[in-house]
C-alpha positions, 0 to 999 in steps of 0.5 A: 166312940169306935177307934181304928187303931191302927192305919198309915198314911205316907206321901212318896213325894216326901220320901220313900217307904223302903219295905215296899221292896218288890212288885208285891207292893205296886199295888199301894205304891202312892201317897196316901192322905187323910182324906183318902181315909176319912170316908171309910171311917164316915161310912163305918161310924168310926170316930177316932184314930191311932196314925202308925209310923211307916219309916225310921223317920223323925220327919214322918213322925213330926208330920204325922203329928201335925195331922193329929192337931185340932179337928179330926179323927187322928187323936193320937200317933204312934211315931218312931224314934231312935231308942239307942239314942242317949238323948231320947229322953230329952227328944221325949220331953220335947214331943207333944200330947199327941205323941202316944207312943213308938215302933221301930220296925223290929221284923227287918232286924237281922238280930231276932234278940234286938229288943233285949239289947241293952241300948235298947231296953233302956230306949224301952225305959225312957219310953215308960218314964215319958208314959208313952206305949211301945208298939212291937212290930215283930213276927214269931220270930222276935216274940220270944224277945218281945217276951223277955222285954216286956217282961223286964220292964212291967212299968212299960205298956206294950203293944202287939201289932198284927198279932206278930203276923202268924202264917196264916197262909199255910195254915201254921199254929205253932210256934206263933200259938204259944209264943202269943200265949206267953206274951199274953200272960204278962199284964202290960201287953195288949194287942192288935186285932190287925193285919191278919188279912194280908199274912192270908192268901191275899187272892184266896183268902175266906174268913174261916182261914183267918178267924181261928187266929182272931179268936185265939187272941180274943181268948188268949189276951181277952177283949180288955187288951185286944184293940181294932186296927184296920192296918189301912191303906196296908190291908187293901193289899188283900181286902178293902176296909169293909171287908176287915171290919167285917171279919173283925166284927165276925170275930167278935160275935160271941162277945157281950156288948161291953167286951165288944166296945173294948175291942172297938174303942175301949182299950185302945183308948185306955192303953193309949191314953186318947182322953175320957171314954 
């Protein structure tokens, strides 16, 4: 079984995506809709998905949700819901077995600390007692605050998306390298091959200015806690879904068998709990 961890589906009809905040957005400024995706996931043998919130949007979420009922690819959705919110435990309980975990989208905070506020640690502390993940949208700027909340709640599995978006584009290490480091030594945290090919030069970018990155995760989280997401329709922004699987395949050529079935299903399906592997 192969797993795209991570992609997005929105409909503009239905509300809009405020991060689409410039013309650098036109490109996917439409409605995107699960049969728009399922002939990429067809054609590259992919069987199961992980359908990722795009807005701070309690109705998004429900309507994701409804996409990953019955037959399908969607076999679980990361929605969003308000942590600071007294009454998320009981919001938790009443969500269905779909509901694999959460992302607020920590990167547009004005506060770089907001993850370590208490309201929202204990948001952090439902999360894990609802045995749900936390998916952490953050760039380098927030890891050290994702550093100090995954490391205060070790009963809590975390998740790095995008690889906290290092800049790729000018071919920056630090301080993205070693704050990735830290996070990487704390066990409950994994990560998301995802998302490097739009922190790239979108019209210029090569495979060798962004596979140094994808290694370097790889070797810093190990393939155990590193997943595939293809951060579709987002990544066609700078490459089509061939082009992202391919570099994520290219990065992962040195790898055994085993650890390439995790990077490409196996940890996804163990860290979201997506049923038997």
């Amino acid at each position: 079984m192969r797993i795209d961890a991570h992609h997005h589906l929105w409909d503009l009809t239905r509300r809009d995506q405020p991060w689409m905040d410039g013309p650098w957005a036109d490109p996917i400024r439409r409605s995107y809709a699960l049969a728009d995706l399922v002939p990429h996931l067809t054609a590259h043998g992919i069987d199961r998905t992980v359908l990722v919130q795009s807005s701070s949007s309690y109705d998004e979420t429900a309507e994701l949700l409804a996409l990953a009922v019955g037959e399908g690819p969607v076999a679980g959705v990361v929605g969003w819901a308000d942590l600071t919110d007294p009454a998320l435990p009981g919001h938790l309980a009443a969500q269905p077995a779909e509901l694999v975990g959460l992302r607020h989208q920590v990167q547009d905070e004005p506060d770089p600390d907001w993850l370590t506020r208490p309201a929202v640690l204990g948001g952090l502390a439902a999360l894990a007692a609802a045995g749900l993940v936390y998916d952490l949208l953050v760039t380098p700027r927030e890891l050290p605050a994702a550093h100090t909340a995954a490391r205060a709640l070790p009963q809590l599995s975390f998740v790095l998306d995008h690889a906290a978006k290092p800049a790729v584009a000018t071919g920056q290490w630090q301080p993205w390298a070693g704050a990735v480091d830290a996070l990487a030594g704390l066990p409950n945290v994994s990560c998301k091959l995802s998302g490097l090919v739009t922190e790239a030069d979108r019209d210029a970018w090569r495979p060798p200015q962004i596979l140094p990155y994808a290694r370097h995760v790889l070797d810093t989280f190990g393939p155990d806690r590193v997943m595939f997401g293809s951060d579709w329709p987002v990544c066609t922004l700078a490459a089509g879904y061939d082009d992202v699987l391919a570099l994520a395949e290219a990065a992962t050529t040195g790898l055994t068998t085993a650890e390439r079935t995790a990077v490409f299903g196996g940890t996804a399906a163990r860290v979201y709990g997506l049923g038997a592997w």
